[in-house]
C-alpha positions in Angstrom: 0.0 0.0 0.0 1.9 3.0 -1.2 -0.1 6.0 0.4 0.8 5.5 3.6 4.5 5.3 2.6 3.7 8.4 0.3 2.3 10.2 3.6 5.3 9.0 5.4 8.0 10.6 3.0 5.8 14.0 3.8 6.0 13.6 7.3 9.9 13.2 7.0 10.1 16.3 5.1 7.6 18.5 7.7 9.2 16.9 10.2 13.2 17.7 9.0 12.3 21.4 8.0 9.8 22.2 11.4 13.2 20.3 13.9 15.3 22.2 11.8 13.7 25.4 12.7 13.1 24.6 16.1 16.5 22.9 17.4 18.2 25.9 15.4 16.6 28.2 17.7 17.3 26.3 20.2 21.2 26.0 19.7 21.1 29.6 19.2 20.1 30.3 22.9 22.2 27.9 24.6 25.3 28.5 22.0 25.1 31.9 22.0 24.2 32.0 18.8 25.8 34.4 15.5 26.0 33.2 12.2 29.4 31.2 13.0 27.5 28.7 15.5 24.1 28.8 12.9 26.8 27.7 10.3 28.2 25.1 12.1 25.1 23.8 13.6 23.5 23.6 9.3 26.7 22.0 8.2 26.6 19.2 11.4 22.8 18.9 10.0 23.8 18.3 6.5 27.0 16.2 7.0 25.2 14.3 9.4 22.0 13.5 7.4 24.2 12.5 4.5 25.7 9.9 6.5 22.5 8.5 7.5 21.3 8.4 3.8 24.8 6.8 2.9 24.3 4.1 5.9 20.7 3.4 4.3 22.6 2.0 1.0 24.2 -1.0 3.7 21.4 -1.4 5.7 17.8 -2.8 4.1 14.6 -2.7 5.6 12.2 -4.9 3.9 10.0 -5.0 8.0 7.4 -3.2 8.1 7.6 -3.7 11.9 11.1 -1.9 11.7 9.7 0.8 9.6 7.3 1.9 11.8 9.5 1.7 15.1 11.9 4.1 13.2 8.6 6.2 12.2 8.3 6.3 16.0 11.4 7.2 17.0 11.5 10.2 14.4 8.5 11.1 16.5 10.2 11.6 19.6 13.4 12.2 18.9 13.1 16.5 18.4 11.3 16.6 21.6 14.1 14.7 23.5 17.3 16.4 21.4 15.7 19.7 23.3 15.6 18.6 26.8 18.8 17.2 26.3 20.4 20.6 25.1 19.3 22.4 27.9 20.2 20.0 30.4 24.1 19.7 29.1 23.6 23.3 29.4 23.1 22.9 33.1 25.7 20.2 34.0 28.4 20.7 32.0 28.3 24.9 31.9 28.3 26.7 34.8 26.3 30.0 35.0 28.3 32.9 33.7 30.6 30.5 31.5 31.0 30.9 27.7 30.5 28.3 25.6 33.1 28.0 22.7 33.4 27.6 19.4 34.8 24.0 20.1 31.9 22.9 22.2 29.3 24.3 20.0 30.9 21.8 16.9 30.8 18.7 19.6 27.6 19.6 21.2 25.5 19.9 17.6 27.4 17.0 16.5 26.4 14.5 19.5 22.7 16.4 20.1 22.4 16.3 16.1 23.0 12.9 15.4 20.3 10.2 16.4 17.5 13.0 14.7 20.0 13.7 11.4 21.1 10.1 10.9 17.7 8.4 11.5 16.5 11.3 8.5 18.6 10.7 6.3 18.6 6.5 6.5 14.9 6.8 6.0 15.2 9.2 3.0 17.1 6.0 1.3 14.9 3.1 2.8 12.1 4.9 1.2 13.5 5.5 -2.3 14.2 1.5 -2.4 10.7 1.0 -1.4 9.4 2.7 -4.2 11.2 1.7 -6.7 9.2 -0.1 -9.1 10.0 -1.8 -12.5 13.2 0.0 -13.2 11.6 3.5 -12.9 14.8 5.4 -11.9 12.3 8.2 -11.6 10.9 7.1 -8.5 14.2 8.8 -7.0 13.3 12.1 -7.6 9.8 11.7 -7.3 10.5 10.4 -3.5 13.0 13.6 -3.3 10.4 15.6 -4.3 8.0 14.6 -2.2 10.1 14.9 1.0 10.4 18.5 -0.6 7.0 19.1 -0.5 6.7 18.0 2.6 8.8 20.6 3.8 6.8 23.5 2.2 4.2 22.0 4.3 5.6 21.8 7.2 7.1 25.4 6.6 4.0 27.0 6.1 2.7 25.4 9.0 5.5 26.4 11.2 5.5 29.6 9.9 1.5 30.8 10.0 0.8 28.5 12.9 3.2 27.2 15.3 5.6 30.2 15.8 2.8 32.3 16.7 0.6 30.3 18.8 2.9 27.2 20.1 5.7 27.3 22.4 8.5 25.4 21.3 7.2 21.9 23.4 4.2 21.9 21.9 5.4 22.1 18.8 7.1 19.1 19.1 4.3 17.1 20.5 2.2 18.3 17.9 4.6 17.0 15.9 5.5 14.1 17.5 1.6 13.1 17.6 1.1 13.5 14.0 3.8 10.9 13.1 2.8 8.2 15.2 -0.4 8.5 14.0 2.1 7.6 10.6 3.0 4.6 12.5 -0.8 3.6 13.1 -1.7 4.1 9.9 1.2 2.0 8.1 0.9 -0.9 10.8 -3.4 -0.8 10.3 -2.9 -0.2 6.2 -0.9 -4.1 6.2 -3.6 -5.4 8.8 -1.1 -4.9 11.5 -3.4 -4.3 14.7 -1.3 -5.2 17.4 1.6 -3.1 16.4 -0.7 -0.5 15.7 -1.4 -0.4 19.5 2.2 0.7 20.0 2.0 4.7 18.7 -0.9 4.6 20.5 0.5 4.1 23.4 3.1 6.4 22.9 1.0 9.5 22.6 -1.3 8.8 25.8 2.3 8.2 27.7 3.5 12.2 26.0 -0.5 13.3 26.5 -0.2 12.4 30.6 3.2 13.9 30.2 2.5 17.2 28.9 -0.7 17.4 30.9 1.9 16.7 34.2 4.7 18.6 33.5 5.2 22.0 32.0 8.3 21.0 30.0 9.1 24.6 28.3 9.5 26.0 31.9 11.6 23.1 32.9 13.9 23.6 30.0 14.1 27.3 30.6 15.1 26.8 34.0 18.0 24.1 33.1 19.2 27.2 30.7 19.4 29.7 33.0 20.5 27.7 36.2 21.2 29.9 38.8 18.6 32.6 38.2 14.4 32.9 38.3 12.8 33.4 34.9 10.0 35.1 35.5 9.0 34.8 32.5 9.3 33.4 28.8 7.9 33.7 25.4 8.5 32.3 22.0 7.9 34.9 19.1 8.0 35.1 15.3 11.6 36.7 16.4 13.1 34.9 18.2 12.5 33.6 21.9 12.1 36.2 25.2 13.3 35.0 28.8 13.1 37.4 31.6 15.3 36.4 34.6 15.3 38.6 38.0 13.4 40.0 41.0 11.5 42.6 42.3 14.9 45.0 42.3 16.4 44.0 38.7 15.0 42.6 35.2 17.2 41.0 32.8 15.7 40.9 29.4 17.4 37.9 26.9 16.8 37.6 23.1 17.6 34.1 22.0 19.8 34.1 25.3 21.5 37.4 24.3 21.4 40.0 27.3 19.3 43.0 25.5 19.2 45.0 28.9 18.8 45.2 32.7 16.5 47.7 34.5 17.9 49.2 37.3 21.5 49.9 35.5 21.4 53.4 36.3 25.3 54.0 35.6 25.0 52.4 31.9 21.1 54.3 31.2 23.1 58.0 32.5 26.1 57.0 30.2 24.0 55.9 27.1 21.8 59.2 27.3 23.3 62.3 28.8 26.9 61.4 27.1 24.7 62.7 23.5 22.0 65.0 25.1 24.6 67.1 27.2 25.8 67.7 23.7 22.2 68.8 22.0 20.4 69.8 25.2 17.6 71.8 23.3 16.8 68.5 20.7 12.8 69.1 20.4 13.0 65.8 19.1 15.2 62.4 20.0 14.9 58.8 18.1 15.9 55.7 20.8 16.3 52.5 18.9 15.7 50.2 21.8 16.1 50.1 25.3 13.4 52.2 26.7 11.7 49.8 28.7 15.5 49.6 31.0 14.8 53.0 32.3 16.7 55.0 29.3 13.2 57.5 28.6 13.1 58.4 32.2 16.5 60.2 31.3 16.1 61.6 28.5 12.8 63.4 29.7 15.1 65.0 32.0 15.5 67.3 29.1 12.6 70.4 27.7 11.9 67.8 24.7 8.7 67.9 23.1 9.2 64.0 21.3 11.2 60.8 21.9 10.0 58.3 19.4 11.4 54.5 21.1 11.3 51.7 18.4 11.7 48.2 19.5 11.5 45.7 16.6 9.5 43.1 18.6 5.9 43.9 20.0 6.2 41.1 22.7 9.4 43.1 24.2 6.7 45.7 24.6 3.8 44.4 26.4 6.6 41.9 28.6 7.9 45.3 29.9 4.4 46.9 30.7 3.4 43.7 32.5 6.6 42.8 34.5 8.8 46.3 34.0 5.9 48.5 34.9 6.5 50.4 31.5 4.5 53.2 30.8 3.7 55.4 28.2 4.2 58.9 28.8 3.0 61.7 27.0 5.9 62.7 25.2 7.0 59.3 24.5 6.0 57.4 21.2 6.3 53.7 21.3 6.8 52.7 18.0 6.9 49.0 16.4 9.2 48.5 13.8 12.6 47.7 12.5 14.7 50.7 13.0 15.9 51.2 9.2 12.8 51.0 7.8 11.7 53.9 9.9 14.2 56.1 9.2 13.8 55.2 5.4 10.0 56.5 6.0 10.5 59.2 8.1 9.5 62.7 7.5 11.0 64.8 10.7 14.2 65.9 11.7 15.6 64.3 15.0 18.3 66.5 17.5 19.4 63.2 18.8 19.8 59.2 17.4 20.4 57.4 20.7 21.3 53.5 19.3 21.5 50.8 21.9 21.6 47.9 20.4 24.4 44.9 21.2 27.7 44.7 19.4 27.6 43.9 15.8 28.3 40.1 16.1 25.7 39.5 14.4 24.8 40.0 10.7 21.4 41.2 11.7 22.9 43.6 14.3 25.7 44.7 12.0 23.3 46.6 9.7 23.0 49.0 12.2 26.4 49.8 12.2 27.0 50.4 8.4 27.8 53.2 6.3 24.3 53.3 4.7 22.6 53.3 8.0 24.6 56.1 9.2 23.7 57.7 5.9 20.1 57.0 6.3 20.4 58.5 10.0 22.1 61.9 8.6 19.4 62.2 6.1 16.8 62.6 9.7 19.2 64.6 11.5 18.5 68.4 11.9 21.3 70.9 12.0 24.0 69.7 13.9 22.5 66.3 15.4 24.0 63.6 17.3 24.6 60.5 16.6 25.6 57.9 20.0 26.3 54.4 20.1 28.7 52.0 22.5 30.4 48.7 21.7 32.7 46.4 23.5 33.6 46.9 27.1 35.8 50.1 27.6 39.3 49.1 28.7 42.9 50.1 28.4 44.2 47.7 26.6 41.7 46.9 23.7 43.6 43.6 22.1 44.2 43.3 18.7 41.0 42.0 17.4 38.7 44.5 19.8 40.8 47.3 18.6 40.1 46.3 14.8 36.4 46.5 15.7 36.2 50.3 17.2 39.0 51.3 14.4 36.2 49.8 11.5 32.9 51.7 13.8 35.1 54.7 14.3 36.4 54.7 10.2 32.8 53.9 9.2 31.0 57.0 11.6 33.7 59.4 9.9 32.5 58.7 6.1 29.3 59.9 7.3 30.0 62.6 9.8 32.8 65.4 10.4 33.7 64.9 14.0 33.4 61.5 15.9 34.3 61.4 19.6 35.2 58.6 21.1 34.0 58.6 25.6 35.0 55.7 27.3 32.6 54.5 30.1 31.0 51.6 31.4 31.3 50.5 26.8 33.1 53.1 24.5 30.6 55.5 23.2 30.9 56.5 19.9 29.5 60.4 19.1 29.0 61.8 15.3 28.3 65.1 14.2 28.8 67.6 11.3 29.0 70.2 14.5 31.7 70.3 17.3 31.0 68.0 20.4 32.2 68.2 24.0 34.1 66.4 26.5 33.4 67.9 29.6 30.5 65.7 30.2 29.7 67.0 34.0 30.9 70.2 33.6 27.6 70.3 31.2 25.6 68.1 33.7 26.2 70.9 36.3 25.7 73.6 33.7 22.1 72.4 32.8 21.0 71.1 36.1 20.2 67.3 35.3 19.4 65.3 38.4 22.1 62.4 37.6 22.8 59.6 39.9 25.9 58.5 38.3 27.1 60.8 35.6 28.3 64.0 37.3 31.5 65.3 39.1 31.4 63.1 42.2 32.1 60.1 40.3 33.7 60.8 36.9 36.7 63.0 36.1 36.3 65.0 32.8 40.0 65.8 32.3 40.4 61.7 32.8 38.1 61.0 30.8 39.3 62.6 28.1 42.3 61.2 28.4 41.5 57.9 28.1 39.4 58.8 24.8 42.7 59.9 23.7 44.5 57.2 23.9 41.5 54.8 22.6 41.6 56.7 19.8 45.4 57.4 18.9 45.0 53.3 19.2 43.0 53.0 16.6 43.7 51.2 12.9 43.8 53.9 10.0 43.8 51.5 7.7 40.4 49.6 9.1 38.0 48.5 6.7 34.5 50.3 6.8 31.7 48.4 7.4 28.9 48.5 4.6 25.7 46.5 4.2 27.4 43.9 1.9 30.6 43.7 2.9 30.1 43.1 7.3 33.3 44.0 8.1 32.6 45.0 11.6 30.4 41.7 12.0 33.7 39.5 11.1 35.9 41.4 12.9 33.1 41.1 16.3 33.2 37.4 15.6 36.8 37.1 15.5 36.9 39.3 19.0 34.3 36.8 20.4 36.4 34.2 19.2 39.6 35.5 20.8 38.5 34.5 24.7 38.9 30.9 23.7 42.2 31.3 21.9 40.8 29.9 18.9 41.9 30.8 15.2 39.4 29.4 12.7 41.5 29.5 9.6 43.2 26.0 10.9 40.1 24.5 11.1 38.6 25.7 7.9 41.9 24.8 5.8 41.8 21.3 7.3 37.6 21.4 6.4 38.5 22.0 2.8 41.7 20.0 2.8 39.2 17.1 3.5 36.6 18.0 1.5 39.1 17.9 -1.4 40.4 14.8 -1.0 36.6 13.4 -0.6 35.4 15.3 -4.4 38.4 14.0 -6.3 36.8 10.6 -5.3 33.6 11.5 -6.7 31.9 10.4 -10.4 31.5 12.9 -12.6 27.6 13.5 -12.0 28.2 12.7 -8.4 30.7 15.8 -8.4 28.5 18.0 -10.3 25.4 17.0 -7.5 27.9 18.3 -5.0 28.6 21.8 -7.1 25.0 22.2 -7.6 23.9 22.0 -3.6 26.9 23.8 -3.1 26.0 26.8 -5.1 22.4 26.3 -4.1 23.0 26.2 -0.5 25.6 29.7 -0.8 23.1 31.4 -3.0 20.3 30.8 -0.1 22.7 32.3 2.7 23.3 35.1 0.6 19.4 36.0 -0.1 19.0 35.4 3.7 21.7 38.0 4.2 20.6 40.3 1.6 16.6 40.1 3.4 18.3 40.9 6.7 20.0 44.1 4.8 17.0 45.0 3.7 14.1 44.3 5.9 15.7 43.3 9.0 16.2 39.8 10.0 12.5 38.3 11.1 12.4 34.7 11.7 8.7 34.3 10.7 10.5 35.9 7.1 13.4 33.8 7.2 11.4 30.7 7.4 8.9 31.7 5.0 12.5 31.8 2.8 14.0 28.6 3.6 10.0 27.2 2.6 10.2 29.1 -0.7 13.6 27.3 -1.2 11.9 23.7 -0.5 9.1 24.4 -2.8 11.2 25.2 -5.7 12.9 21.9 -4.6 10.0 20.3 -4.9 8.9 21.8 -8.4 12.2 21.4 -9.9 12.3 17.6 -9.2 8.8 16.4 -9.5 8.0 18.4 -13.2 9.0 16.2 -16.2 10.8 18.5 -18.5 10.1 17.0 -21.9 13.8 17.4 -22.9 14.8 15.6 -20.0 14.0 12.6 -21.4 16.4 12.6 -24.2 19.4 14.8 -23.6 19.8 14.4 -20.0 23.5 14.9 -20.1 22.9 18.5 -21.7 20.0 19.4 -20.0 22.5 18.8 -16.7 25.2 21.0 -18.1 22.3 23.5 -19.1 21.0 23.6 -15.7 24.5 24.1 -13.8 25.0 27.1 -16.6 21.7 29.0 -15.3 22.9 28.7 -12.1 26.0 30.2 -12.8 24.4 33.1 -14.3 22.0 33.2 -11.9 24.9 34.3 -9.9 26.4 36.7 -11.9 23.0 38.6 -12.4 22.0 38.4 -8.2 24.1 41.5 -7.1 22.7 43.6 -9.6 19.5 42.6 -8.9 20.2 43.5 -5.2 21.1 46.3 -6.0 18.6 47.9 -8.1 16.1 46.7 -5.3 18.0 48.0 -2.5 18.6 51.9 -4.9 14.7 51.7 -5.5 13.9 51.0 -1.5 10.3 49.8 -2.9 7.5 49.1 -0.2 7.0 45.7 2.2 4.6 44.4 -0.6 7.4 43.8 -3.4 10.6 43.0 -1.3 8.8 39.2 -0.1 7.6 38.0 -3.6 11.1 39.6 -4.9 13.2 37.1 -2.2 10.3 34.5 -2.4 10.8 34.1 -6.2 14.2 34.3 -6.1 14.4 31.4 -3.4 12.0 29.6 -5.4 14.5 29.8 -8.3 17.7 28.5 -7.2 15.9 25.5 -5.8 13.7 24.7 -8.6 17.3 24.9 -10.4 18.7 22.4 -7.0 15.9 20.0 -7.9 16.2 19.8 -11.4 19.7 18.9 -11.1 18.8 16.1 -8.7 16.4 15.0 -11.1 18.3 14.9 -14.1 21.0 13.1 -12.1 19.3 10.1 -11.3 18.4 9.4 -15.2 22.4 9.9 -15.5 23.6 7.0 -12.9 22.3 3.5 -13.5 23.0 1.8 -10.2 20.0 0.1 -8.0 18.0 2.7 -6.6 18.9 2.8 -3.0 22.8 3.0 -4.6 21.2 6.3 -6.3 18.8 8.1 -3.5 22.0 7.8 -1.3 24.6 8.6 -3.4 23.2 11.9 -5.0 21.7 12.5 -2.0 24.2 12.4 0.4 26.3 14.2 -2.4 24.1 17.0 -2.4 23.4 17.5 1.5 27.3 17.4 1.9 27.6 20.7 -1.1 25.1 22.2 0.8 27.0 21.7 4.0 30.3 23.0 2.5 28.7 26.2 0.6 26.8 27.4 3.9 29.5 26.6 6.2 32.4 28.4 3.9 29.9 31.4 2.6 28.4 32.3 6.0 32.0 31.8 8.3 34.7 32.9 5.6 33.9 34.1 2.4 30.5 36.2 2.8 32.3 38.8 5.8 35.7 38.7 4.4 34.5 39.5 0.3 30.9 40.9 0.6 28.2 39.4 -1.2 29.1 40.4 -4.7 32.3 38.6 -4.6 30.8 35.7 -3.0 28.6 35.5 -6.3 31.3 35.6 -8.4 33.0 32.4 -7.0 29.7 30.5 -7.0 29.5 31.7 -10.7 32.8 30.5 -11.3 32.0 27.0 -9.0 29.1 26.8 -11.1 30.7 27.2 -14.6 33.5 24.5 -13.5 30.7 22.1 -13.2 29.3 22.6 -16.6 33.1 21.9 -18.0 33.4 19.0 -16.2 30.2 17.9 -17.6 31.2 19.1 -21.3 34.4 17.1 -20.9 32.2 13.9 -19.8 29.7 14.2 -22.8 32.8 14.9 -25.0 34.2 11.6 -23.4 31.2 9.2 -24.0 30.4 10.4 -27.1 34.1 9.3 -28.7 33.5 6.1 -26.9 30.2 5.5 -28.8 32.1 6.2 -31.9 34.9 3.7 -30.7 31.6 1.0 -30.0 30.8 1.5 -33.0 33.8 1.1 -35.2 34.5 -1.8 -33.6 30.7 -2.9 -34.1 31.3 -2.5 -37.9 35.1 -3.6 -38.5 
């Protein structure tokens, strides 16, 4: 009975793309997460499921009992791999300890393994199973089919679980609708007392669930050592609030966004700037308000503070636990800080930016040349610019100092003076008028109640000093730091990467010293499958960066991408081209041509849409289709390869399949770690271009090869 299978192969795919989403979130809180850990937790998940698919071409399964033990365990396993990350967290971490680079690669490979192994063994047991008659087509039909299943499980993630699920139960939910799976492939072959076996399963999670709230339990193994008050999963990422009655610690995806209570670092942040524009009528605060920072700047005669904060559930969580209010003069506003700037219409005496360092890509693109630009453009006369990275120390290091040389570089492109005040952080000021040192001297001048920042605690003629030297310390020759080329994001990474003493250039070389040595042993189409999910893969972290550029990175968004991708995956395997079926070996070097083009023509296309600025409505179908593309382009190629390969058609699901995960492993893993900070996103193109156009000679060279040994046959044939 083959519909049951068929539902099967969609359940692996909803199931794979909805744990995906879910442990990758999940990594990201407990690993600290930036795009060096997401890279290394995607390639683990490739490499990993490529294994398992390569393990499936050993290993038959001709049970049906087997089959739906292993439908089981793919049931439980998410829901387990969760508990289990949060609970190393606990025992082998103690609170306040950073977890390295190191640990993050064992901990996703050891966590990863059982889910990404299982996946990708079943991907191949499948294929075998439906292989009928010699129809080698069955392969990609069964690839397609787990593709679609992903879109599925995608959209489902992305309209319904994300919003109205906590990250539990979502994986009940889940883990419910494949046992059912299980009961329905046991009852379909007349199986009725294994059938009673995923039935028992889901009363034993029902009781479970119904006994024990496990989101709270896992949040608490997390953050050992403090009370979360309370948490909240959110189309951007998950919220924890830790603390008492006297503080509030407010996490992002375990990222410390602020305190309340910090009166030294609220003065610092906000009188450093308004001291220097005390008459602003109107100031912009791009997070941070609910900490206490609006209470200080309404210390000033200003007649507007407009406070954006990207996520509405930071909002209400600080009204209802922060006792955040309103007031008259302040506007709460809800939206991603560049687009409202972009839309603005007023002029603003003061941009007060308090947002973490740039180690992330998503954070970095408030740090850029074009932001700063955008900012100037709603500045009146003489405004102010402030932000603050890295702790402020005497001794920077090398890797610190490289990332206030790029900020202060990048602030002076836009602006004619940048000063430089150390503090609790080094805060950065930029203006096109003069700005002052003498921070209390002004304090005292205007009469601002401070608690913190005024002459009983900090030393103007020190202080200065110390800017001095900061800034006499300072590279140059930095880089500056634009939207496609992250320079201050890399460099943040590298800093981050500097308290463990790691260099991750030794790695990488011995990565793609490996990876090397494993291609040269690859056939010809097997090599090409590799190129293509390679490119594919690259081309998807580079439309993901691009959205975050543009619109600011959402996860609802990013999902709704990595679906699009799928679906094109989908299409591009399960349509029957018509020349397929006769010049597959062309139509393959055909297909591995348009995605090198593809390439070439993506940076211009990125940048006429990023020159036009067009509204909310036309940038999603613009990255949607574009996503769509490169995997309908993916899928093709996997289709066309199976008609190229004639072993048996587990040999074949495994082979190509395993091929392709382990491309898509290398081209995320090299784009998003090395290539996309160090080169930018248009040189990043260019080598997948060029990757991509090596393929199609290699191809060339092994049409030109069979098509002499034809003419050999048939000489032969005739003499």
């Amino acid at each position: 009975n083959e519909r049951p299978l068929a539902l099967s192969i969609l359940a692996l795919g909803w199931t794979t793309i909805v744990t995906q989403a879910v442990l990758l979130r999940s990594f990201l809180s407990v690993f600290n997460g930036n795009e060096l850990v997401i890279g290394i937790v995607l390639a683990s998940w490739l490499i990993l499921t490529g294994m398992g698919s390569v393990f499936g071409l050993r290993k038959r399964i001709s049970s049906l009992r087997s089959l739906v033990f292993l439908q089981a365990a793919l049931a439980l396993l998410p829901l387990a791999t969760v508990l289990l990350l949060s609970l190393l967290k606990k025992l082998l971490f103690p609170p306040g300890t950073m977890v390295g680079i190191v640990e993050s690669l064992y901990g996703s490979i050891v966590l990863l393994a059982p889910f990404c192994l299982l996946s990708g063994f079943l991907f191949t047991v499948y294929a075998a199973w439906f292989y009928r008659n010699g129809e080698v087509a069955r392969v990609s039909w069964v690839y397609g089919l787990e593709a679609a299943g992903s879109v599925i499980g995608g959209v489902l993630f992305t309209v319904l679980a994300i919003r109205f699920l906590t990250t539990a139960q979502t994986l009940i939910v889940l883990a419910v609708i494949n046992l059912g799976i299980s009961f329905l492939l046991a009852w379909s072959h007349e199986r009725r007392l294994l059938s009673l076996m995923p039935v028992g399963v889901v009363l034993s999670l029902t009781f479970l669930s119904a006994k024990i709230d496990l989101d709270a339990l896992a949040k608490q193994w997390l953050f050992a050592g403090q009370e979360v008050v309370e948490y909240k999963d959110t189309p951007y990422g998950n919220i924890t609030v830790t603390g008492g009655s006297e503080q509030l610690n407010f996490f992002e995806n375990s990222m410390l966004l602020f305190s309340t209570g910090d009166v030294a670092s609220n003065e610092e942040a906000v009188h450093f700037a308004m001291v220097q524009r005390p008459a602003a009528r109107r100031v912009l605060l791009i997070s941070g308000g609910i900490s206490g920072m609006t209470d200080e700047i309404l210390k000033y005669p200003v007649e507007q503070v407009d406070y954006l904060e990207i996520n509405p559930w930071l909002i209400d969580m600080g009204k209802t636990l922060a006792g955040f209010v309103e007031k008259e003069k302040v506007h709460v506003i809800v939206a991603d800080a560049r687009r409202h700037v972009q839309r603005s219409q007023g002029q603003y005496g003061v941009v007060l930016i308090n947002l973490p360092d740039p180690g992330t890509a998503q954070i970095n693109r408030y740090y850029t040349r074009e932001f700063f630009d955008e900012l100037k453009s709603v500045l009146s006369a003489g405004g102010v610019v402030s932000l603050s990275v890295l702790p402020s120390t005497e001794y920077l290091g090398h890797e610190g100092r490289q990332v206030s040389s790029i900020i202060y570089k990048t602030l002076g492109t836009a602006f004619t003076n940048v000063l430089v005040i150390p503090g609790m952080k080094n805060h950065f000021l930029a203006s096109d008028e003069p700005l002052r040192i003498d921070i209390t001297r002004a304090v005292d001048s205007l009469a601002i109640n401070t608690a913190y920042v005024n002459r009983f605690y900090i030393d103007d003629h020190l202080m200065e000093e110390r800017g001095r030297h900061i800034v006499s310390a300072l590279d140059r020759d930095a880089f500056i730091n634009r939207d496609f080329t992250p320079a201050a994001y890399y460099r943040q990474v590298r800093y981050w990467l500097s308290y463990f003493a790691f260099d991750p250039w030794i790695p990488g070389f011995v990565f793609l010293g490996l990876l090397a040595l494993l291609v040269t042993r690859m056939r010809t189409v097997s090599f090409c499958m590799f190129v293509g999910g390679a490119a594919g893969s690259s081309l998807e972290v580079v439309l993901l960066l691009a959205f975050q550029i543009l619109y600011g990175s959402l996860y609802l968004a990013t999902s709704m991408i990595i679906t699009a991708f799928m679906a094109g995956l989908a299409i591009g395997s399960l349509v029957q081209w018509r020349f397929v079926r006769y010049k597959p070996l062309a139509a393959f070097a055909g297909v591995q041509a348009v995605v090198g083009l593809y390439a070439l023509l993506l940076p211009a296309l990125l940048s006429i849409l990023k020159s036009s600025n067009p509204g909310d409505l036309a940038i999603y179908p613009f990255f949607l289709f574009l996503t769509a593309g490169i995997g309908g382009l993916v899928g093709l190629e996997f289709s066309l390869a199976t008609r190229l390969l004639h072993d048996s058609p587990s040999s074949i699901a495994g082979m190509l399949y395993s091929t392709d995960l382990l491309g898509s492993a290398a081209g995320a893993m090299v784009v998003s770690v090395f290539l996309l900070p160090l080169l930018g996103i248009t040189w990043v193109c260019v080598i997948v271009a060029c990757l991509s156009f090596g393929g199609v000679v290699v191809v060339l060279r092994q049409k030109k090869h069979r098509t002499v040994n034809t003419e050999v046959q048939a000489g032969n044939a005739e003499r």
